[in-house]
N, C-alpha and C positions, 0 to 999 in steps of 0.2 A: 436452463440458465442462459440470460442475452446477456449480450456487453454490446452495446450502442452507444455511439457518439454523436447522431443526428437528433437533432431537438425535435427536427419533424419527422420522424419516426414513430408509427402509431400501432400499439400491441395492442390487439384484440383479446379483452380479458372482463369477465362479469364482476365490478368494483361490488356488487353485492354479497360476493361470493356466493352465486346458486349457481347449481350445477349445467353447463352448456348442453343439450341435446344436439345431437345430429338429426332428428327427426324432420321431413322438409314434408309431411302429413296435415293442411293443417286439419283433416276430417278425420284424423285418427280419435279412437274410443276414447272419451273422457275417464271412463272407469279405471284404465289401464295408467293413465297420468296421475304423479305426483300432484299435490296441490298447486296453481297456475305461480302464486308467489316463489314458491324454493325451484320454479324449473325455465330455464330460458331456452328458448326454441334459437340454433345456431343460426339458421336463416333467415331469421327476422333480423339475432345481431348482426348479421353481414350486411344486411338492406338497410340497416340507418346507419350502417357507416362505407356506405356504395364508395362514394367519392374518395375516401381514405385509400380505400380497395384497390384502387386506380391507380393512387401515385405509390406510397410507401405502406406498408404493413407488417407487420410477421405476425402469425399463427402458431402458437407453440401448445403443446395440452396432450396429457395421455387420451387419447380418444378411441383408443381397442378399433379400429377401424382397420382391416385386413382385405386387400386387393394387390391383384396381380401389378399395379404401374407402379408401385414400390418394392417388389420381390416377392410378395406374399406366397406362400403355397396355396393358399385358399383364400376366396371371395366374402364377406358377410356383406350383412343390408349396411349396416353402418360405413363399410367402404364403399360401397356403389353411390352411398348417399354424400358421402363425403367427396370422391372423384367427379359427381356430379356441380355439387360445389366447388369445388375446383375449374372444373372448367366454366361453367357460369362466369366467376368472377372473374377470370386469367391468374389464376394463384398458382404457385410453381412449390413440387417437394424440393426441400433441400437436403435432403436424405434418401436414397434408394438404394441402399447397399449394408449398410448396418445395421442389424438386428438391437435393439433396444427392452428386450426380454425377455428373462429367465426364468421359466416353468421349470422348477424344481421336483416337480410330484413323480413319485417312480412308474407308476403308469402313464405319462404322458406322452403322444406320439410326437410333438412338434418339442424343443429346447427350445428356440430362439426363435423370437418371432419379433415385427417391426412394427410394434405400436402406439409407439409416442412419436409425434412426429413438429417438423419444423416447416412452416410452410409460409412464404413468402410472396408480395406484389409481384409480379412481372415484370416489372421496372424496376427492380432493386434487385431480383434473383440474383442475376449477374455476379452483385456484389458484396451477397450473403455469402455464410459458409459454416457446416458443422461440423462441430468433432466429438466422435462418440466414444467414451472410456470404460474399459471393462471391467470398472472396481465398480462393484454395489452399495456401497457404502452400506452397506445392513439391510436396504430392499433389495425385491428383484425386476429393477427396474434400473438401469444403465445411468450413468450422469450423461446430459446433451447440454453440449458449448453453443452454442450459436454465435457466431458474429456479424456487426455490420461493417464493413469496412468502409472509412468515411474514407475519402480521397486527398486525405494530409494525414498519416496516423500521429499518434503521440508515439514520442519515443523515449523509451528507459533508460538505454545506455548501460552500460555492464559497470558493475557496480566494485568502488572498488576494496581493495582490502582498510582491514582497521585492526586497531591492537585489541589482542585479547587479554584484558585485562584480569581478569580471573586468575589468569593463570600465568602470571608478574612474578617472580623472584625479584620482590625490591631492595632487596639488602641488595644484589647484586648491579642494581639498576644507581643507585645511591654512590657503591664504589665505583663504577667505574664513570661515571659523570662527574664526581670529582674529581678524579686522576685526571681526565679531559680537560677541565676547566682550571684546573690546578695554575696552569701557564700563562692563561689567556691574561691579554692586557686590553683594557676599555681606554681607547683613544683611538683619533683618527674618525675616519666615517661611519656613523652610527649606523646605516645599511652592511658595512660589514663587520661588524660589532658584532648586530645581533646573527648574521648568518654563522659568525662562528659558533656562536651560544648555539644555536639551534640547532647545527651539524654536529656538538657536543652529544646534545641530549639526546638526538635521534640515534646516534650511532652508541649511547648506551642503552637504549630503548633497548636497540637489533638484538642486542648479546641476551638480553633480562626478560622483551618482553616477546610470545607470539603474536604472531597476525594470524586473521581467519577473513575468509572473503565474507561479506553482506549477501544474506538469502533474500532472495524475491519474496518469499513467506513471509507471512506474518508469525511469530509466534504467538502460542496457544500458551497462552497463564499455566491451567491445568495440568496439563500434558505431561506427563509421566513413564518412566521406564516400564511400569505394569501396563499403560494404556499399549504402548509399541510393543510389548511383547504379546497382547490381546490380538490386536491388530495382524503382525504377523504371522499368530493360529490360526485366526479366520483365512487370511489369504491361502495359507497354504492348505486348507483344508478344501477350499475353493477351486484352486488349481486341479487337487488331485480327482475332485467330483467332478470337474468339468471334463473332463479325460475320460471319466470312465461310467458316470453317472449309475454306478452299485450303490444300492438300498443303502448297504455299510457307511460307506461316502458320501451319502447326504443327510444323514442321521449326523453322522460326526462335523458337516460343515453346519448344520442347524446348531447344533451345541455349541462348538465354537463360536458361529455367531452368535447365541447367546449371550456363550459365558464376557464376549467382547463390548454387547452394550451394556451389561452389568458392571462391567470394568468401568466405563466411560461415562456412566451415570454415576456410580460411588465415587469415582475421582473428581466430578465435577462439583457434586454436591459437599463433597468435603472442602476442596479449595473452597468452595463458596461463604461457608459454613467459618473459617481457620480468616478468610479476610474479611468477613463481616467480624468476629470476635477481636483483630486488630486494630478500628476504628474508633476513634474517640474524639474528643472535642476539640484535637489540637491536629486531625486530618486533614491532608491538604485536598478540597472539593475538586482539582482538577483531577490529580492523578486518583482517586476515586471515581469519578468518571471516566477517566480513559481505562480503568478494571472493568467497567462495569461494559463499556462500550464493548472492551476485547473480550470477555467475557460472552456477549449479545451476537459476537461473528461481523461485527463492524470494523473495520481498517480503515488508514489512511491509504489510497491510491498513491504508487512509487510513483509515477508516470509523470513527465512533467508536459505540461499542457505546450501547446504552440502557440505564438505571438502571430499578429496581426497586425503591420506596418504600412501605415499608405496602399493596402490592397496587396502586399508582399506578404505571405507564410513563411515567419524565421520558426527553422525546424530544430539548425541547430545550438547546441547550448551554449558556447561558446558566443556568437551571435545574440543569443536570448542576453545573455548576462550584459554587451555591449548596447543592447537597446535599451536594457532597465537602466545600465550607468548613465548613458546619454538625457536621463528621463530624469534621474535626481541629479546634475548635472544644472540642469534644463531650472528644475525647479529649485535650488539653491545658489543662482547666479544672482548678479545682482542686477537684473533685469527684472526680477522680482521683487525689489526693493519699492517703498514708495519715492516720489518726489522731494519730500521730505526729507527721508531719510538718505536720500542720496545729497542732497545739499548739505546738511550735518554734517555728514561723514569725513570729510576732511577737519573739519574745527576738533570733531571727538578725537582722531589718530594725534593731532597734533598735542592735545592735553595729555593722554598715554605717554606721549614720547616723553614730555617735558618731565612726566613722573614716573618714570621709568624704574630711578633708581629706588624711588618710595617704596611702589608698588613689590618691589622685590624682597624687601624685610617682613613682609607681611606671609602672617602663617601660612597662607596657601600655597604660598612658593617656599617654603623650608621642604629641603629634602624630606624623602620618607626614610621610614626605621624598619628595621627587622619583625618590629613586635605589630607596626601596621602592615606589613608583606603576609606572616604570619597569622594576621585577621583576617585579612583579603582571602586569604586562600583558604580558610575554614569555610568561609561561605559559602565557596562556588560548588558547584555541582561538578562529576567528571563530563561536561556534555562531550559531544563529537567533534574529535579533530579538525581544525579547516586544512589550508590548503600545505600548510607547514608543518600534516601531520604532530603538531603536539597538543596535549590536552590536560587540565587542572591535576589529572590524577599523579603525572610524572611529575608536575611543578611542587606539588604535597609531600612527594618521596623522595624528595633531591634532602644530601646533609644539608648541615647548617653552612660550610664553609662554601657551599654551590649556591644557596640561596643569598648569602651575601655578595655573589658575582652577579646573580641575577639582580639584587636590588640594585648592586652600583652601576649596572644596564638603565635601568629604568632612570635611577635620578639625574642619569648621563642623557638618557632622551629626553627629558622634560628641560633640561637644560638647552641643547642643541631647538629645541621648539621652541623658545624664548626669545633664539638668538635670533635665530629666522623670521619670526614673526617681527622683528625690530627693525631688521634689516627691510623687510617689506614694506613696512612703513618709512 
């Protein structure tokens, strides 16, 4: 597995899918070769992409290739032919020290042996780096991280807590946000109007609702209390055969692994099965796509990208956000206005003002009602909190007598926005 962030970054890989030789023969026996179509000879692919070779590449591929300049206990022709390639081109291992496979067979003399390997430009070595994990996921064959590291990373930043809504006591969330709000009077400055509403609800959130922090993980649809209990047989059966590697011990970690893709394939097939039988003609295509995506092992990347200003790298977010505001800022001033409509512009403000009083009897500016607040809020979705930590789902569980302080909030801003806007002109 690579995680690369250079666009010129070139991975040597047969887009035919046939299989790579290490073979650098080219007078070897035709009899003993595969047909010339299903087999690609490795050093020929090396020689039509020489030049790539030179600046950026990575090499990644189980190639059973065994020699001493990566740890090997033993030599075969495939490492000699390999190290040879190697040095030909100036390609660098990036791994020499962890063993990448496990020979389970109870007669075998060697466990661990190194060979899959990760091999990179000369010019980029430097800036490569692997990481090798000891869970087999069901082969026995190691997961290898590779990375490139570009010389600006993206950064995630620690992510932070969010209410856990599941697990809500909203009767409790309801009383005690009216008790809060009970008191509160709507007048004075709309900015701290609404900070008191808001330091109401939040601190009847605290009492009602948990918080849980945000995983770097994707969650798995499927995933189930039997899949992690599968999971954790195999591990531990793993552990104990790697310690002691008795006949007993790896009998019982083959079963477990078993019994655990048996697990992971019936639960897959069944979620699959239980959300295709949900679908019908009133489905909504996106969030069926995004099942089907997360379903596929596709994610959305957490990482937030880095800007590019005048030849400046803004790394941090903080600054990210102040470039984008400057940017619609930028593009809804009235420097973007035409000609035109800059000359108008005063004739139009002054017809406004003169009908001011008109324009105010007219339905759009009648206050709202309970029973329109009460629409509004069936619709929404509970999305994610912004920066005021609150979200649809507390505004849905407040009593009646809370949501009537929250509406005379709102008709108290639309008001104050009227004024201001008048005043401006």
């Amino acid at each position: 597995m690579a995680e690369n962030d250079s666009e010129d970054m070139v991975a040597i890989e047969d887009t035919a899918k046939r299989k790579l030789s290490l073979s650098t023969d080219e007078d070897e026996d035709t009899a003993t070769k595969p047909p010339p179509r299903s087999r690609l000879c490795m050093n020929q692919e090396l020689n039509t992409r020489k030049g790539n070779l030179r600046s950026k590449a990575v090499i990644l591929g189980d190639l059973n290739a065994h020699h001493w300049a990566w740890g090997a206990n033993t030599t075969n022709g495939r490492g000699l032919r390999l190290h040879d390639v190697m040095d030909r081109f100036h390609l660098v291992s990036l791994n020499l020290t962890d063993p990448t496979h496990l020979n389970i067979s109870s007669n075998a003399v060697t466990r661990w042996s190194l060979i899959d390997h990760s091999i990179a430009s000369a010019d980029i070595a430097s800036k490569c780096s692997t990481q090798v994990t000891m869970d087999l996921l069901g082969s026995d064959h190691t997961v290898i991280f590779t990375h490139y590291n570009n010389q600006v990373p993206r950064t995630s930043g620690e992510l932070p807590l969010r209410w856990n809504l599941n697990r809500a006591d909203w009767t409790e969330f309801a009383r005690s946000a009216g008790m809060s709000l009970d008191g509160s009077v709507v007048e004075g400055d709309i900015n701290d109007v609404f900070s008191e509403f808001n330091q109401c609800v939040i601190n009847a959130a605290s009492r009602a609702i948990p918080m849980k922090r945000n995983h770097a993980k994707n969650a798995i649809r499927w995933w189930n209390e039997d899949c992690a209990r599968a999971v954790r047989r195999k591990k531990a059966a793993f552990l104990k055969m790697k310690h002691t590697f008795d006949i007993e011990d790896i009998i019982e970690f083959k079963r477990r692994r078993s019994e655990c893709r048996k697990t992971i394939l019936a639960t897959k097939r069944e979620s699959w099965r239980s959300f295709c039988d949900s679908l019908n003609h009133r489905s909504n295509l996106k969030k069926v796509w995004n099942v089907v995506h997360s379903m596929s092992g596709k994610h959305t990347n957490f990482k937030i990208p880095n800007l590019s200003v005048s030849d400046r790298i803004i790394t941090d977010d903080t600054d990210k956000a102040n470039v984008i505001a400057t940017k619609f800022q930028q593009a809804s001033s009235t420097l973007q206005y035409s000609n035109a409509a800059m000359f108008n512009r005063p004739q139009l403000n002054t017809i406004l003002l003169e009908n001011a009083d008109r324009y105010d009897n007219l339905e759009i500016n009648v206050p709202f009602t309970i029973s329109e607040l009460n629409v509004a809020l069936a619709t929404k979705k509970n999305s994610s909190p912004g920066g005021d930590m609150m979200n649809y789902a507390m505004f849905k569980h407040l009593d009646l007598d809370s949501k009537c302080k929250m509406l005379e909030i709102i008709n108290f801003s639309c008001q104050v926005i009227r004024i201001l806007i008048a005043q401006s002109h």
